[in-house]
C-alpha positions in Angstrom: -54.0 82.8 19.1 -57.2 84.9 17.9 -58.0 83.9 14.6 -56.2 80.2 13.9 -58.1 77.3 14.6 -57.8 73.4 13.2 -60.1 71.1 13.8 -58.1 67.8 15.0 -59.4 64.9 16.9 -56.1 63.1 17.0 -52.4 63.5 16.3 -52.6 61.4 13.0 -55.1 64.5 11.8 -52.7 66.8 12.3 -50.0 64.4 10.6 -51.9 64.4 7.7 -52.5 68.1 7.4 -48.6 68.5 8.1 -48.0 66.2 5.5 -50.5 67.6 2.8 -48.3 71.2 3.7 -44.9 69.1 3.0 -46.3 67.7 -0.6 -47.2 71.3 -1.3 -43.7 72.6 -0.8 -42.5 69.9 -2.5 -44.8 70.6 -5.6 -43.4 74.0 -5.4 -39.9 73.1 -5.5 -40.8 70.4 -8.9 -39.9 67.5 -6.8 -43.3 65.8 -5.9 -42.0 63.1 -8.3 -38.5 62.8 -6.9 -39.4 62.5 -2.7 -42.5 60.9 -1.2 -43.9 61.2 2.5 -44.7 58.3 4.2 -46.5 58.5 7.9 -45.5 56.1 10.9 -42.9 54.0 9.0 -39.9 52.4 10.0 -36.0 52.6 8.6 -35.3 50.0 11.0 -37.4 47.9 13.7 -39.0 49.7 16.4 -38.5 53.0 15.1 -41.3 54.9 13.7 -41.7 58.6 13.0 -44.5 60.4 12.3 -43.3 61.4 8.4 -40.3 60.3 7.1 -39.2 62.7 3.2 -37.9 59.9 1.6 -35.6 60.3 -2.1 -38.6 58.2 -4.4 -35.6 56.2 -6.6 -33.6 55.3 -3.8 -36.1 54.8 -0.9 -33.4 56.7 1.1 -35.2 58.9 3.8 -34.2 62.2 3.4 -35.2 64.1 6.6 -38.0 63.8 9.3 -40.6 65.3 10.9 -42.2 64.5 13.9 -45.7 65.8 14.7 -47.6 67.0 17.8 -50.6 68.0 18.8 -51.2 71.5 20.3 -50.7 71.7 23.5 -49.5 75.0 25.8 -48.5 75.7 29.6 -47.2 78.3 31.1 -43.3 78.4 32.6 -42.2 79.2 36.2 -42.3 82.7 34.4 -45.7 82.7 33.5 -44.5 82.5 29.4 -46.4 80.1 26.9 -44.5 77.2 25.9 -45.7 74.4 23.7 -44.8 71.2 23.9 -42.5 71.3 20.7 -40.0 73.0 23.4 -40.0 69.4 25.6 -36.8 67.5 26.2 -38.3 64.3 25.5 -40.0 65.5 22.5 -36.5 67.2 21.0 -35.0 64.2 22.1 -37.5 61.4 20.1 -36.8 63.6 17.1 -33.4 63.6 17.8 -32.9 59.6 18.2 -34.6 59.6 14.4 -31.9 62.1 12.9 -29.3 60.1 14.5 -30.3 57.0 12.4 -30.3 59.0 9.5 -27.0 59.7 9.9 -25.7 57.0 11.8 -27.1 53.9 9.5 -27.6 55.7 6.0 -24.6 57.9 6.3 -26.0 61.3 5.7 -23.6 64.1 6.3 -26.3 67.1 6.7 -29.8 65.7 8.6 -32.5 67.8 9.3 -35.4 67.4 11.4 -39.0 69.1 11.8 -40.8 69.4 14.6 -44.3 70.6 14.1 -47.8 70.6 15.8 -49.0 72.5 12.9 -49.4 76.0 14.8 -45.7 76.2 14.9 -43.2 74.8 13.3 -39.5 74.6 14.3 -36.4 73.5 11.9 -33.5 71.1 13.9 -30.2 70.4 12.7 -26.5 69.0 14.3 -24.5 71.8 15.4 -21.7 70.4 13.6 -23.8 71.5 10.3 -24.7 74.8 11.4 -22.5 76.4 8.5 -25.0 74.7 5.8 -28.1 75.4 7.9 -27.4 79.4 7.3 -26.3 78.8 4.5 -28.6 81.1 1.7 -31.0 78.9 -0.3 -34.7 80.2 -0.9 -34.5 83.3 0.9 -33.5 83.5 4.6 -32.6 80.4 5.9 -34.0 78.6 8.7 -31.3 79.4 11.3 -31.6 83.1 10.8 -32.2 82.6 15.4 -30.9 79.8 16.5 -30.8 78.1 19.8 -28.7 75.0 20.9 -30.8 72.3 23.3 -28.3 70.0 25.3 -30.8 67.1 26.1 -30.5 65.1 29.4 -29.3 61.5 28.3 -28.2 58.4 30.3 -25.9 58.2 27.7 -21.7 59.8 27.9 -22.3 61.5 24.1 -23.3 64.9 24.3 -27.7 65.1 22.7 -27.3 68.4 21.2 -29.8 70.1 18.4 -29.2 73.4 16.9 -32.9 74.8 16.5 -34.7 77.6 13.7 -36.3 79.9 15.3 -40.2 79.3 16.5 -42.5 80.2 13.0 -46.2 79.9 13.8 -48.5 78.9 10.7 -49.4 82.1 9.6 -46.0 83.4 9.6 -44.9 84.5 6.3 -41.1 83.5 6.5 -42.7 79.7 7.3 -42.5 78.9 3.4 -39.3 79.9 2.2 -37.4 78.2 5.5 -39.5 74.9 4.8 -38.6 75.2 1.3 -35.1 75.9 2.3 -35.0 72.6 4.9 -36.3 70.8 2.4 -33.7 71.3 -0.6 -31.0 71.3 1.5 -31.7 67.8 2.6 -32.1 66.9 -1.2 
């Protein structure tokens, strides 16, 4: 788009400027003493996402965020899609909410998926009614769609999705704010 450019080398630059943007919204909400980022860790052997939000006192991961680098085609119908939009992408950040709920037992998960241009909010459908739910201005389902993911598994892959918000948008704020208390 006219008028946005990052400079990035590498996907870990644009993991840091993501996670610089997710300490400021945490600053903003008074909890950049209560949750810490931390990039490319693991909750368990062999899986590492890009940023794990993780409760400081209880080392608990709170959401994740996995991080991209921009990248854009065009579909059959000549319309720009990014990469955020990928099956295999969706489903990667998928796998990691699944361990957050799976293994640590959280109830309401949410993921980010972010290549810094745009930023798109992920959630299980069965939480859907807490995703809309009002916190910090208009929450972060306000358009949602729901991916079914091809799996070689027999249990359904399905992700309820935000609506696209590029990085200039100014509703991007108040939905990250609002992803990020409700996973608090």
């Amino acid at each position: 788009e006219i008028g946005w450019r990052v400079n990035y080398s590498t996907e870990a630059d644009i993991r840091a400027k993501v996670s610089l943007f997710i300490r400021d919204a945490l600053r903003t909400l008074g909890l950049q003493f209560d949750v810490t980022i931390s990039n490319e860790s693991q909750i368990r052997k062999g899986s590492k996402a890009d940023i794990w939000i993780i409760k400081t006192i209880s080392g608990r991961p709170l959401a994740v965020c996995e991080v991209k680098c921009p990248s854009e085609h065009r579909n059959q119908h000549r319309e720009v899609e990014t990469n955020l939009r990928d099956s295999n992408v969706m489903g990667q950040l998928f796998d990691y909410m699944v361990e957050l709920r799976s293994m640590l037992g959280q109830c309401e998960v949410f993921g980010i998926l972010t290549n810094l241009k745009e930023w798109t909010f992920c959630w299980f459908p069965d939480t859907n009614a807490y995703a809309a739910s009002d916190s910090l201005g208009k929450p972060p389902s306000q358009t949602k769609d729901t991916y079914l993911l091809r799996s070689h598994f027999l249990v359904n892959r399905i992700l309820s999705t935000s609506r696209r918000f590029l990085i200039k948008d100014g509703e991007l704020p108040c939905a990250l704010l609002s992803v990020l208390m409700k996973s608090f």
